[in-house]
N, C-alpha and C positions, 0 to 999 in steps of 0.2 A: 021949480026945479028940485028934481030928489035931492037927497043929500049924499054924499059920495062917502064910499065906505071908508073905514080909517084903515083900512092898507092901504087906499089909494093916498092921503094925505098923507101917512109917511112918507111914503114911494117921491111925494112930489118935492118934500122936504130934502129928503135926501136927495133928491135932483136936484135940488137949488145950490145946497151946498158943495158939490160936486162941481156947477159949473161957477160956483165963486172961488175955486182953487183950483180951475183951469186958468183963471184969469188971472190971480197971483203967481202958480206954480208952471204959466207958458211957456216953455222954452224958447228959446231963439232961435229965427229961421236958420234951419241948415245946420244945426250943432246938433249930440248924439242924445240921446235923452238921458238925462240925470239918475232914471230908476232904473234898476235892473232886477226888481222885484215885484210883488203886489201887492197891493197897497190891503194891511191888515183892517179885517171887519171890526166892529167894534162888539165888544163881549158883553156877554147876556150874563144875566143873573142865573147863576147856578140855581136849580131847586133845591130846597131843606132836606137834608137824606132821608126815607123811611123812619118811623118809631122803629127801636130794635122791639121785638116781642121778647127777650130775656131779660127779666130783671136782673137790675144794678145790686151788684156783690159789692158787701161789704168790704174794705182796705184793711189787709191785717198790719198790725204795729208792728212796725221793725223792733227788731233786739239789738243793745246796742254791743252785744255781745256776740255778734255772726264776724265769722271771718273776712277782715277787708277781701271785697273786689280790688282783683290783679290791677295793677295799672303801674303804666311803663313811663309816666311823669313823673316830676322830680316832686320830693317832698315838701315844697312848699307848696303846692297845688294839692296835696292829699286832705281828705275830711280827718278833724278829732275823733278820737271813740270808735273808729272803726267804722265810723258812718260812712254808706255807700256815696258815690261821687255822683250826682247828682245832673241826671241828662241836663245837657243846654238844648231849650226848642232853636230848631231848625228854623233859619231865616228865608221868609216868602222868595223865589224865584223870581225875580221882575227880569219880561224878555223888554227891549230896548224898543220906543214908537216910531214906525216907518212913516217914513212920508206916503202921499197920500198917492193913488196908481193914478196915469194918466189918462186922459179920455179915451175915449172909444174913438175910433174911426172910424169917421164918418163918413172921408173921401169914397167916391164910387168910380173914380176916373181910375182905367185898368192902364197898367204897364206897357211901355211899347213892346213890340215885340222885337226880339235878339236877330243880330244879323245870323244869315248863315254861315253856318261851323266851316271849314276852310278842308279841304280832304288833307291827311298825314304827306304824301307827298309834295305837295304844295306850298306845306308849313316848313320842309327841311329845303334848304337851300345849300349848296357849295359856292364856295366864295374864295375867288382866285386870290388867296392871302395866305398869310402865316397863324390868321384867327382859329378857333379851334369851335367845331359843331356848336351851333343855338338854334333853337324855335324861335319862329316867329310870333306864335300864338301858345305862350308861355307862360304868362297870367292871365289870373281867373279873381275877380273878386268876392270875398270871404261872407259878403252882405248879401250875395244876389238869393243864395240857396239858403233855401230851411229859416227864410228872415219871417216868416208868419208868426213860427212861438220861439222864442229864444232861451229863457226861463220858464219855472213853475216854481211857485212858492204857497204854501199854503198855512192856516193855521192852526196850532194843538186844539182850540175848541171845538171845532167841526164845523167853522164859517165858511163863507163861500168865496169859493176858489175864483182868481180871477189871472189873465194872462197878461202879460204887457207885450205891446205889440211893439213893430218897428213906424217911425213916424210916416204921416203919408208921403209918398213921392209925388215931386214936382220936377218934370223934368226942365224947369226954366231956372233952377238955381242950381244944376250941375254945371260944373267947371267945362270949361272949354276944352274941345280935344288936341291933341298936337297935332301941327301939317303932316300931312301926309306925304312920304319919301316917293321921289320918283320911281319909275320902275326901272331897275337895272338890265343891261343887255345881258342875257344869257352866255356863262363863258364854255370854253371847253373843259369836261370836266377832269379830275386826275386820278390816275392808277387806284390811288393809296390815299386818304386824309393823314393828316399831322395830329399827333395830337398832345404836345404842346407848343407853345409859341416860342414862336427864338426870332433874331433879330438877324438880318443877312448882314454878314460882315464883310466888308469894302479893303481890300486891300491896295494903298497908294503901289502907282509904279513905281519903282525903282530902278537907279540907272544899272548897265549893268557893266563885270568890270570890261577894262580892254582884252581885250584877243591875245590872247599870245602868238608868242611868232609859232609857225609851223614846223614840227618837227624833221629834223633831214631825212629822207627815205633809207632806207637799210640797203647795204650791197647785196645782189643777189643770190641766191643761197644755190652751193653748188650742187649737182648729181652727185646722190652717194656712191652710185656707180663710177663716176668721174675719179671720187675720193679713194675708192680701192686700189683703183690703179696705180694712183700717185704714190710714189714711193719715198721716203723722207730721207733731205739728203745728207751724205756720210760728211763729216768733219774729217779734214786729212790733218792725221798727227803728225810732224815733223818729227823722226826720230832724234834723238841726240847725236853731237858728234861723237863717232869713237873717240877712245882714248889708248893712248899707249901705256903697256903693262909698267913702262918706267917712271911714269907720273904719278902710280901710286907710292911708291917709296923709294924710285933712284933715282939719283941725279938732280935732286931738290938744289943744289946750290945753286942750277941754272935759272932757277924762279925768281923773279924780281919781285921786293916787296910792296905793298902796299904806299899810296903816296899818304905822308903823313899830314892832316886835318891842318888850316893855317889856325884856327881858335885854342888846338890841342898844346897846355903848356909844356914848355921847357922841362931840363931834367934841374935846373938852375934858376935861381928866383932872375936876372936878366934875361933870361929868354922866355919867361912866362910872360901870356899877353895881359894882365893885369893880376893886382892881389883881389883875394875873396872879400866881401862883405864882412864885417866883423858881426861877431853875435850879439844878438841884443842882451843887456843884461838883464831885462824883466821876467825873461823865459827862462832863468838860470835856477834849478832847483836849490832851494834852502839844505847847503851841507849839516849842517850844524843840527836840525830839525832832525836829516835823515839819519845821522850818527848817533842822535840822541836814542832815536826810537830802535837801535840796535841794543841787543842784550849787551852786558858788559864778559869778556872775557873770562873762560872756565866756567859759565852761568849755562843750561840748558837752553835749545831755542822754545821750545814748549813749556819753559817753566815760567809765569806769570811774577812769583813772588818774589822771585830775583830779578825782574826785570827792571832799566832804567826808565821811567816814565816823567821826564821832567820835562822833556821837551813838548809830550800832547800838555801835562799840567800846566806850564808858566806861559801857553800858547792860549788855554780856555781860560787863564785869569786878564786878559787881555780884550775882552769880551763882555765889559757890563752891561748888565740888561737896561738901564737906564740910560745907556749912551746911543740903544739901538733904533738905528733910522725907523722901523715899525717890528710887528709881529709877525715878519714872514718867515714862516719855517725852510723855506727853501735856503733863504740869502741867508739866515742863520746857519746852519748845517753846511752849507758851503765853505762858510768862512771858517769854521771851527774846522772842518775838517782836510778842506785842500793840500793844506802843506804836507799830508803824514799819504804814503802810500799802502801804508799796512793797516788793516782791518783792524784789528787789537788795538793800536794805536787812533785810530778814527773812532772805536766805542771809548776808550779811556778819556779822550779830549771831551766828549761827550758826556760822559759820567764825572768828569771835574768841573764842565761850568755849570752842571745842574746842582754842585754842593755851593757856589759862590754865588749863585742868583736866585734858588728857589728855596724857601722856609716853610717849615712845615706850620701847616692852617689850625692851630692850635683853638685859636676862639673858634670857630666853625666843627671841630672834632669833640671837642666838650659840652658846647653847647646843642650837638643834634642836630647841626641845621648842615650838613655837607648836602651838596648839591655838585650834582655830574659837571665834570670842567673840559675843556676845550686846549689842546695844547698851543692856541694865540691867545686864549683867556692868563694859562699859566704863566707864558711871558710876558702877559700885560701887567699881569698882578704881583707877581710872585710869590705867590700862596698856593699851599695844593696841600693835598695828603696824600696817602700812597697812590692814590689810581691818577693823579693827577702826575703824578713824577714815572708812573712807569710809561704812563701816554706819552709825554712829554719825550719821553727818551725813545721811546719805537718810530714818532713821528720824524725826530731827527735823524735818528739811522736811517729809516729809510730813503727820506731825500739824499741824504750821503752814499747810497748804492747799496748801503749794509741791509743783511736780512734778520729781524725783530722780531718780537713776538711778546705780547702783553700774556704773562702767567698767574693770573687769580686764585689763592689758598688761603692755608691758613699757617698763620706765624707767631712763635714765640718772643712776639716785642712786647711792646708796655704794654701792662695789664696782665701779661703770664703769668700763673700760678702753677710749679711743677706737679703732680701727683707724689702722693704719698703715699704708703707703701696700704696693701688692700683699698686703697680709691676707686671706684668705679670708673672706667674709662670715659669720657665723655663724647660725645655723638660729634660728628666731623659738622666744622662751621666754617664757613668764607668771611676772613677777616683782613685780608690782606693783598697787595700785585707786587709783582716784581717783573725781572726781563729777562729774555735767553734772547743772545746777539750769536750770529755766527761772526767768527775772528779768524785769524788765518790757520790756515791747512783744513780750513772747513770746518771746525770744529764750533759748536755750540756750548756756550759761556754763559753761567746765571751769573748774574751782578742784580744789588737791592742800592737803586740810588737813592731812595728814601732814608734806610738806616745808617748810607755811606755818607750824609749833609751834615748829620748833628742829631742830639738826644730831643725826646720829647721829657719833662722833668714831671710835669702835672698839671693840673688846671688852671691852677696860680701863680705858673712859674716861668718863667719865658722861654723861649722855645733858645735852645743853646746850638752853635755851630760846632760844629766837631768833625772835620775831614777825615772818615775810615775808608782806607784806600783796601785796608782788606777785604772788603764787601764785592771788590773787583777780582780782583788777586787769590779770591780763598778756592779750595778745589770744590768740584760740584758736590762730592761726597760727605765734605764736612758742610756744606752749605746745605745740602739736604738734612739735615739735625737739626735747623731750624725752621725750615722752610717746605711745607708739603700741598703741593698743590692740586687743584681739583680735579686735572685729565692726566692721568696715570701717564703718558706718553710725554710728559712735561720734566720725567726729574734729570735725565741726562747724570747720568751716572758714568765712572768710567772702571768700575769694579765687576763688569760685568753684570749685574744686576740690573733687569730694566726698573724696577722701583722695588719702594718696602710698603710694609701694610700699614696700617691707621694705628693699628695697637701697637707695633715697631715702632712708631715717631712716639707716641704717647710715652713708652715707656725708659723713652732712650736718658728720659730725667728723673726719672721716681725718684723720690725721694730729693730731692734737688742736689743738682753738681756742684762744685765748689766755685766760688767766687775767684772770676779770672777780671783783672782792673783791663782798662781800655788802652792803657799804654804797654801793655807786654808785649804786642805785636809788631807794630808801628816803631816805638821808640828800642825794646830791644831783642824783636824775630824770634820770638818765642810763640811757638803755638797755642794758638787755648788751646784746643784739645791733645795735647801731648802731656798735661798736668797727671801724676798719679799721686795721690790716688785720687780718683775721677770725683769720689763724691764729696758732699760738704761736709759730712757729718763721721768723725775719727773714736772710733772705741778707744780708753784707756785702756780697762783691760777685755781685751779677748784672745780666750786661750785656743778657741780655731785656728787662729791668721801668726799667730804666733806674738811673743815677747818685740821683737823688730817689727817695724816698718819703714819702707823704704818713700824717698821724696826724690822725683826721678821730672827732669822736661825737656825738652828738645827743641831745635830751631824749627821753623817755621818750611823749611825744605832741607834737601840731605846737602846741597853747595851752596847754601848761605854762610857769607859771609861779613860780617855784620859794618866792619872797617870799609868793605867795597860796595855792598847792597845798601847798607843802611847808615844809621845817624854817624857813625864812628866806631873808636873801639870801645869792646863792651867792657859793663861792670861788673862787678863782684857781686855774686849773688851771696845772700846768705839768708837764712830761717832762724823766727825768732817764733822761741819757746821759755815756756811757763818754768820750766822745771821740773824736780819731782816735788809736789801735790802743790804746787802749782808758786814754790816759796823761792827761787834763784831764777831769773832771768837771762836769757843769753844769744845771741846773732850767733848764731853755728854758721859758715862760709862753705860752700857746695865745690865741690870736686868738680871740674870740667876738662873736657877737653877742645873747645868752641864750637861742637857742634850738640854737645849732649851735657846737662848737670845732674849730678845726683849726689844721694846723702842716704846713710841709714842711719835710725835713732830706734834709742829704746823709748817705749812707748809711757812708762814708766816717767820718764826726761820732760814728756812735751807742756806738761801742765796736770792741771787740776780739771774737771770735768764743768763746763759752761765757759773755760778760759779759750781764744784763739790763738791758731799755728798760722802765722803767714809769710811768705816771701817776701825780701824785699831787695832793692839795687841799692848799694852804697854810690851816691851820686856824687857827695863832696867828701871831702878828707881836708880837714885845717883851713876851709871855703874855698880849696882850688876845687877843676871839675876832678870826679873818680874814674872817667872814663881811662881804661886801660892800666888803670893798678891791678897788682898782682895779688894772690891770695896771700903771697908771705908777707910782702908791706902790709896787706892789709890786720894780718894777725900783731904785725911788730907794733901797728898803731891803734891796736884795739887797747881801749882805754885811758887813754894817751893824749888821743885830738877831737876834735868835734868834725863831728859827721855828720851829713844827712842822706834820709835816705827817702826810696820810692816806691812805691804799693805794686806787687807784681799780681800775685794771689795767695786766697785767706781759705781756712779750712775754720770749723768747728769741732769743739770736743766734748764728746758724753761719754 
């Protein structure tokens, strides 16, 4: 036997091994095959390239003096010397070993062959439901077509290409089919398809209600011809009886009167048929209340500062805020003010119990921390500061019927500094409330119940009570001098003048006015501003104003009278002065006639310049009271007895 060539002994080898890892790498009947690619040949030796025919060039020596190569690595990667960075050889490419392809097929058994395809009409069916359009023949399996080559894979050397097939078919290890669905009866078909599904909704019966009864039938409606005819019938007037012309004025005595009522009483307490009911006395107005709240005799009704206000006063001390059932502003303002019918009198009751219950919030004003108050907070607490007392007071007028009004400006209390003469005006600031009540004849009244309570002293000092009734009492005009509010329509002036300007209030003090004490009004009806001379500060010598100067003040209205309006009778006023260059001391006693005092002095007299000129009241003589001593007693006992006396107002002398 020849010997067989050695490509056939490969060839067989390679057979061999091929089916010794079919045998290993068999898949399992009916699973997908494991490869999805072809199974890589195995690589041949490369040949030895070509000799180059160019001779090998000599390497020239690098310098170690050339400019480094760029390079965007950090410096601990760079060469010394400038030596270039030295290629790293490239790592061999290794591709990853495939398993090995699977056999050839070898099956020769063909495919059965496909049922027939179903015509397009045959495949759509309608279907008496709420279902929406399907196919019947609507899958197609993904294996059946183009399963001959699925992949190609081949290799970078130029080996030989091979296919992986799909495994052979066996049609006795495919799955069983499903039954087959009967045939359905053909229905009728509809208009229109649905096309989505919805659910038919069942509605239960329900009873329904009863019948109502039937409505009456309507009278029958007449011919309007009928209607025209009919004519609508006349009402017969009975005329009155005549009268005769002597019934209206002769011969009246023949008239008989009237029979008289049997309830109607007698002209005689026995013939009346019973006595009246007596009056209740609860209903009984307070005389005494109503008498109070009348001005007193020879006093004006429109004058405030001669009026008696004792009866609203010793009615709001009657009233502490500690005794009160709660914080209702209503039951408060009721009670305070029911007994008085006079508006004046109902703001006054009003402005005296807010001087015995509320105090001014001294740690809260010093310290920064005020915080917006509530007129039930202020009688809870009784602490406020001004906006807190002028709330306070508008909420109570008004439940009391009165009309109120809270007035925010700016005011000359603690903390004032007057200007001095070339000062710069300073720019308008909101520092302050007060009230404007209307009182009787209509009239609109400012009252400041905050500076009418008591003084504030300083930040260490306790907050002091001090009842000024003149804060109610004083006229709007002099009350504008201190007080200038933010809406022009606020000052209630009765001089005509609807307001003044910012630099008018500014300047009304330049220079600062003289010192007027807190009892000249109150204890004995002297106006502050009727002091002359207005300012604090009195030239020795000025030869403008002349050698004299006059020291002139006046009651507090033109019918005050201090014996009927106020404390008693009044005292002896008199001015004490320096001297001349300021070395004899003396109580000079003022000229009056009880409604006006004055004095002229040479100027010369008063003092030495830095010494003070001030008024004062001889109040005691020998420790009895001064009230209503005379100017002559009082000269006969100058020097004589011991006296005291009380600060009215004080001037300065340069």
């Amino acid at each position: 036997m020849a010997e067989p060539p050695p490509g056939s002994a490969s060839s067989i080898k390679s057979r061999i091994a091929a089916l010794n890892l079919e045998e290993v790498h068999a898949p399992a009947p009916g699973s997908r095959p494991t490869y999805s690619y072809e199974q890589a040949a195995s690589k041949k030796a490369r040949p030895p390239p070509p000799p180059s025919q160019r001779p090998h060039a000599q390497q020239r020596q690098q310098s170690v003096n050339n400019p480094p190569i760029h390079s965007n690595a950090p410096t601990s990667t760079r060469q010394p010397s400038n030596q270039p960075i030295a290629a790293k050889p490239e790592a061999p490419k290794s591709q990853p070993a495939l398993p090995p392809r699977p056999p050839s097929r070898t099956n020769t058994q063909q495919a059965p062959a496909l049922p027939p395809r179903k015509t397009s009409e045959q495949s759509v069916r309608r279907r008496d439901s709420t279902e929406s359009v399907s196919t019947v023949a609507s899958g197609r399996s993904t294996l059946s077509a183009n399963s001959a080559k699925t992949s190609v894979s081949g290799t970078s050397g130029g080996g030989q290409l091979y296919q992986v097939r799909a495994p052979a078919y066996d049609p006795s290890k495919l799955p069983p089919l499903p039954p087959k669905k009967a045939p359905e009866e053909p229905k009728q078909a509809r208009a229109t398809l649905k096309a989505t599904k919805t659910s038919p909704s069942i509605v239960a019966p329900r009873a329904l209600p009863p019948q109502l009864p039937t409505r009456p039938a309507l009278p029958a409606r007449q011919d309007p011809k009928e209607q025209e005819n009919v004519q609508p019938e006349k009402t017969q007037v009975i005329p009155p009886p005549r009268r005769s012309a002597l019934s209206f004025g002769l011969n009246k005595s023949t008239e008989t009167p009237p029979p008289v009522l049997s309830t109607r009483p007698g002209l005689t307490p026995t013939e009346s048929a019973g006595t009246p009911p007596p009056i209740p006395l609860a209903s009984r107005p307070n005389l005494d209340a109503i008498m109070a709240s009348k001005p007193k005799p020879g006093a004006l009704g429109s004058c405030l500062k001669c009026r008696d206000f004792s009866g609203p006063d010793n009615h709001a001390a009657r009233y502490p805020r500690q005794n009160l059932p709660s914080s209702d502003v209503a039951w408060l303002a009721t009670q305070l003010t029911s007994p008085f019918p006079s508006f004046t009198d109902k703001a006054r009751a009003l402005f005296t119990w807010l001087h015995h219950n509320v105090e001014y919030d001294i740690h809260s004003f010093f310290g920064g921390t005020i915080s917006p108050s509530t007129p039930e907070r202020t009688i809870t607490t009784g602490l406020a500061v001004c906006e807190g007392y002028a709330g306070l007071f508008t909420a109570l007028a008004v439940k009391a019927g009165l009309e109120s009004v809270v007035i925010s400006g700016r005011g000359k209390g603690y903390g004032h500094t007057p200007l001095k003469p070339g000062d710069p005006i300073l720019p308008f600031k909101t520092d302050h409330a007060w009230n404007a009540v209307r009182i009787d004849n209509g009239e609109w009244k400012l009252v400041d119940c905050c500076w009418g309570a008591g003084n504030v002293q300083g930040p260490h000092t306790p907050y002091e009570k001090n009842f000024k009734p003149y804060w109610f009492t004083m006229d709007n005009n002099e009350f504008g001098c201190s007080h200038f509010p933010s809406d022009n329509s606020h000052f209630y002036r009765t001089d005509g003048r609807a307001s003044i300007s910012w630099e008018e209030y500014m300047l009304d003090d330049v220079g600062e006015r003289l010192t007027v004490y807190g009892a000249a009004t109150p204890d004995h009806g002297i106006g502050a501003r009727t002091f002359l001379p207005a300012m604090k500060h009195i030239k020795v010598n000025d030869p403008q104003n002349g050698p004299v100067i006059r020291f002139q003040f006046t009651s507090v209205c033109p019918h005050w009278e201090n014996e009927r309006h106020g404390k008693g009778k009044p005292y002896v006023m008199v001015l004490h002065v320096g001297g001349r260059d300021g070395r004899k001391t003396d109580w000079l006693p003022f000229q009056t006639d009880g409604k006006i005092w004055w004095m002229d002095v040479n100027r010369v007299d008063l003092g030495a310049p830095g010494q003070k000129v001030s008024v004062f009241a001889v109040t005691t003589i020998s420790g009895e009271d001064g009230r209503g001593v005379t100017v002559s007693e009082y000269k006969s006992k100058k020097g004589r007895a011991a006296m005291g006396f009380g600060g009215v107002a004080m001037w300065e002398l340069v």
